[in-house]
C-alpha positions in Angstrom: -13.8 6.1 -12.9 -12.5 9.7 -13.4 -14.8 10.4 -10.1 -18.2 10.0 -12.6 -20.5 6.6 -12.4 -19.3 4.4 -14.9 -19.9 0.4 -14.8 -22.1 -1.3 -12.3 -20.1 -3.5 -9.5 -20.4 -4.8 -5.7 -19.4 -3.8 -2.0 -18.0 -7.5 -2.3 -15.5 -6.5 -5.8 -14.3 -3.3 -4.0 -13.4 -5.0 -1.1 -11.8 -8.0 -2.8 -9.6 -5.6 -4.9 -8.0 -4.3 -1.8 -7.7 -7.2 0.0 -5.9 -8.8 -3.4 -3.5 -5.9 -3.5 -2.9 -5.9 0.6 -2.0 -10.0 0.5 0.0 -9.1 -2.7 1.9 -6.6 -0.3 2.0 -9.2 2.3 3.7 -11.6 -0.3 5.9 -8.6 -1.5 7.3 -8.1 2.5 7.9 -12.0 2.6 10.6 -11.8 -1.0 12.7 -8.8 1.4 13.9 -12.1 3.2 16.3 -12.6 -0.3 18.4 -9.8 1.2 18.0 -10.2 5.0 18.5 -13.8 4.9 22.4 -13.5 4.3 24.9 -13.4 6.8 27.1 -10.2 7.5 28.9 -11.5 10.4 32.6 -12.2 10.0 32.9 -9.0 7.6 33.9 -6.9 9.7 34.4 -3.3 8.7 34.1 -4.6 5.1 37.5 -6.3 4.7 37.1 -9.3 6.6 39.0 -10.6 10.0 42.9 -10.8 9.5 44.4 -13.1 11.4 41.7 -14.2 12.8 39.9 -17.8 12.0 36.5 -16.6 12.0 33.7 -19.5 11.1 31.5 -17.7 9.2 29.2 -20.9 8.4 29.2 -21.6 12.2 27.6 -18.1 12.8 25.6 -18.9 9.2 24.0 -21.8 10.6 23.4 -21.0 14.2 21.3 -17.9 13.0 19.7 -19.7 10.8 20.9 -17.5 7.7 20.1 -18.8 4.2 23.6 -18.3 3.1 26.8 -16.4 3.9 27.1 -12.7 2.3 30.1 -12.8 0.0 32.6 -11.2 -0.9 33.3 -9.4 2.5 33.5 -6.3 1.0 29.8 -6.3 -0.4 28.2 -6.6 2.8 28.9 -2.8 3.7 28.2 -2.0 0.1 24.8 -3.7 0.8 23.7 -2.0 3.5 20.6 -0.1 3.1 19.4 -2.1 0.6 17.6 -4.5 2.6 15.8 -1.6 4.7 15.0 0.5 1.8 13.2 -2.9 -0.3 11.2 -3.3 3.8 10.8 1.0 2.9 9.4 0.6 -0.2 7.2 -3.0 0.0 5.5 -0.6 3.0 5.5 2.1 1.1 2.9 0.1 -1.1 1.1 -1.5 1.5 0.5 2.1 3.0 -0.8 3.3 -0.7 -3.4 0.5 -0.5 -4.3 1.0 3.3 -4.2 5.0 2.7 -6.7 4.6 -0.6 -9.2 2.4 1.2 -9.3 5.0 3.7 -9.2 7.5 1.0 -13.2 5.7 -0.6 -14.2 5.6 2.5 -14.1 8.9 3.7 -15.7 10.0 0.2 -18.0 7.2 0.6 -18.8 8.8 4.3 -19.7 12.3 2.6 -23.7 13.4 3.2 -23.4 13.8 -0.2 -22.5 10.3 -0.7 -23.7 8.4 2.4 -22.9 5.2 1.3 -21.6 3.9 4.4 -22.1 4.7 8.3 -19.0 4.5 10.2 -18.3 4.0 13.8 -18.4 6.2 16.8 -15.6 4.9 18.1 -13.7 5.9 15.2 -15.0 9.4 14.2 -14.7 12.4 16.4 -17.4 15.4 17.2 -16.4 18.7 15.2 -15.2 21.5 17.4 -17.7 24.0 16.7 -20.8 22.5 14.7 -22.2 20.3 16.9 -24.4 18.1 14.6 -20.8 16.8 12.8 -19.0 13.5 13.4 -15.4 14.0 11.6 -13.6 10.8 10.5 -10.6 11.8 11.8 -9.2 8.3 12.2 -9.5 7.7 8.8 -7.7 10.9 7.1 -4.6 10.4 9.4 -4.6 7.0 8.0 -4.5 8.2 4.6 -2.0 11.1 5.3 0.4 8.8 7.0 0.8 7.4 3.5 3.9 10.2 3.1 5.4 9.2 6.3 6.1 6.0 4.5 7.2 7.2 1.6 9.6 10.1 3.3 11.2 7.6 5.2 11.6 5.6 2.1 13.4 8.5 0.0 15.6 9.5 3.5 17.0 5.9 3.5 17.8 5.4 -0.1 19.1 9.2 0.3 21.2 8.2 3.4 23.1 5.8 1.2 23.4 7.1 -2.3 26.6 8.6 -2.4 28.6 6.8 0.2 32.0 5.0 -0.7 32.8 1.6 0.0 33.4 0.4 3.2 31.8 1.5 6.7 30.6 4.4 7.3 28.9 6.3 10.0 26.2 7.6 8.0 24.7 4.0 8.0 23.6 4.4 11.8 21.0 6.9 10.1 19.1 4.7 8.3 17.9 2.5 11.8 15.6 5.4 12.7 13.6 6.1 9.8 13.3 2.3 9.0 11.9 1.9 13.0 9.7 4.9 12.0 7.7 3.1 9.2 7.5 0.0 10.4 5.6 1.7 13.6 3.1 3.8 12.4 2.6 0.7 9.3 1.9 -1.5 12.4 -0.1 1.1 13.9 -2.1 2.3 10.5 -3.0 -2.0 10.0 -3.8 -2.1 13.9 -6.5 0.9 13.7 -7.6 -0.3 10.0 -8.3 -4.2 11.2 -10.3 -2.6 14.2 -12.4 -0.4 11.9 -13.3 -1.5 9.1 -15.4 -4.7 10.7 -17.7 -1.8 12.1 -17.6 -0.1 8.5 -22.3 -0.2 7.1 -22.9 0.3 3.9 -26.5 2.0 3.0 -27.9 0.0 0.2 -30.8 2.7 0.1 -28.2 5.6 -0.4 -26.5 3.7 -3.2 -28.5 4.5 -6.6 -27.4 4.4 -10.0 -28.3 6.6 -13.4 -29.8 5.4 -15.9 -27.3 4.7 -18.1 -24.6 2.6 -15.9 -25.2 -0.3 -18.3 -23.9 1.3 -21.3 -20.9 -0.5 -21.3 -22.4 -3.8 -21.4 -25.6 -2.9 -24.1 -22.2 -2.0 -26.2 -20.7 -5.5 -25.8 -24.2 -7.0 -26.5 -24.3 -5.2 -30.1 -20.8 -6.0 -30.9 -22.0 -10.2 -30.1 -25.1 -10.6 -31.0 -24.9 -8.6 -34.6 -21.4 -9.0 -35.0 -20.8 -5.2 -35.7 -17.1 -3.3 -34.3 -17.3 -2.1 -31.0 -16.8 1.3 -32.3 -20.0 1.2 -34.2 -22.4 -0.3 -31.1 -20.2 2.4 -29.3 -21.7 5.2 -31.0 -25.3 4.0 -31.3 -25.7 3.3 -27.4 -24.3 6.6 -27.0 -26.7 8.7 -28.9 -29.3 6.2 -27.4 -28.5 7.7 -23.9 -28.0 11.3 -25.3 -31.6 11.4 -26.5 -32.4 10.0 -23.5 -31.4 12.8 -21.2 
């Protein structure tokens, strides 16, 4: 934590936090369907069809929509909505995907060298020959804020606009298109990687005093003392230590 050693844990935790998070995104896409799964159709411009004897729970239930967007005249004020909650559920899954990376390419450091990562999926430097650049890895992680721009453009687009149609709306299509592409893309290069992804057990060492934490918790249950107490003995402990 804070970029200094702190607890011990596992390859196996770190990778099961982000794979939590990532299924929680998942799960987060699947709830989007609450607005999606309503039918427009039959609304028109946003007041309907006069004179017209439009079946809107023909349309309903041949497209299999959960249920029939009503009034009329909120189906135009809904729009955008349903994008931007897809924008933003990516937005998250893009955080995760763009941190993983993130670990990884400070876990690649020499002065890390936890893990070895692929060939395929590093590039040589232009001018030192020795380097292999992760390159793969940091345009994952900076296509994390093509996500969230096309987020904040969408919920832009529609943040002002009056009732009713307008032509604004055909704006939102392309950065909605956008994200969902280079999400697709970033999960495509990220499921091919990471399976070739080594970690260096022999690299990995820890000081000293990375067990702190738990002689603290020991104190505090086996003499019954306050944490803040066995908090400031195993501290001077390790400071007379070093």
């Amino acid at each position: 934590t804070h970029m200094q050693q702190a607890m011990p844990s596992s390859v196996a935790l770190w990778a099961q936090g982000f794979a939590a998070e990532i299924r929680d995104d998942i799960e987060g896409l699947r709830h989007s369907h609450r607005r999606i799964g309503k039918n427009p159709l039959g609304s028109a411009a946003g007041y309907g069809t006069p004179n017209l004897p439009v079946n809107r729970d023909a349309t309903r239930s041949r497209l299999a929509f959960a249920a029939n967007h009503e009034p009329v005249t909120a189906v135009q004020l809904s729009r955008g909505k349903a994008e931007a909650e897809v924008l933003f559920q990516i937005t998250l899954l893009m955080q995760d995907v763009g941190r993983l990376a993130s670990d990884l390419l400070l876990f690649y450091t020499r002065e890390f060298g936890f893990v070895r990562l692929p060939d395929a999926f590093t590039t040589g430097s232009s001018i030192m020959p020795q380097k292999r650049n992760p390159d793969v890895f940091e345009l994952v992680r900076g296509r994390t804020a093509t996500a969230q721009a096309c987020l904040a453009e969408v919920l832009g687009i529609t943040a002002k606009l009056p009732s009713g149609y307008q032509r604004d709306l055909q704006l939102i299509k392309a950065p909605l298109f956008r994200s969902i592409d280079v999400c697709l893309e970033s999960l495509g290069i990220m499921a091919a990687a990471i399976p070739q992804v080594q970690f260096v057990p022999e690299r990995i060492r820890m000081d000293a005093d990375i067990h702190a934490a738990a002689e603290a918790n020991a104190l505090v249950a086996q003499e019954g003392i306050p944490f803040r107490e066995a908090y400031q003995r195993v501290g001077a402990k390790h400071r007379r230590e070093e």
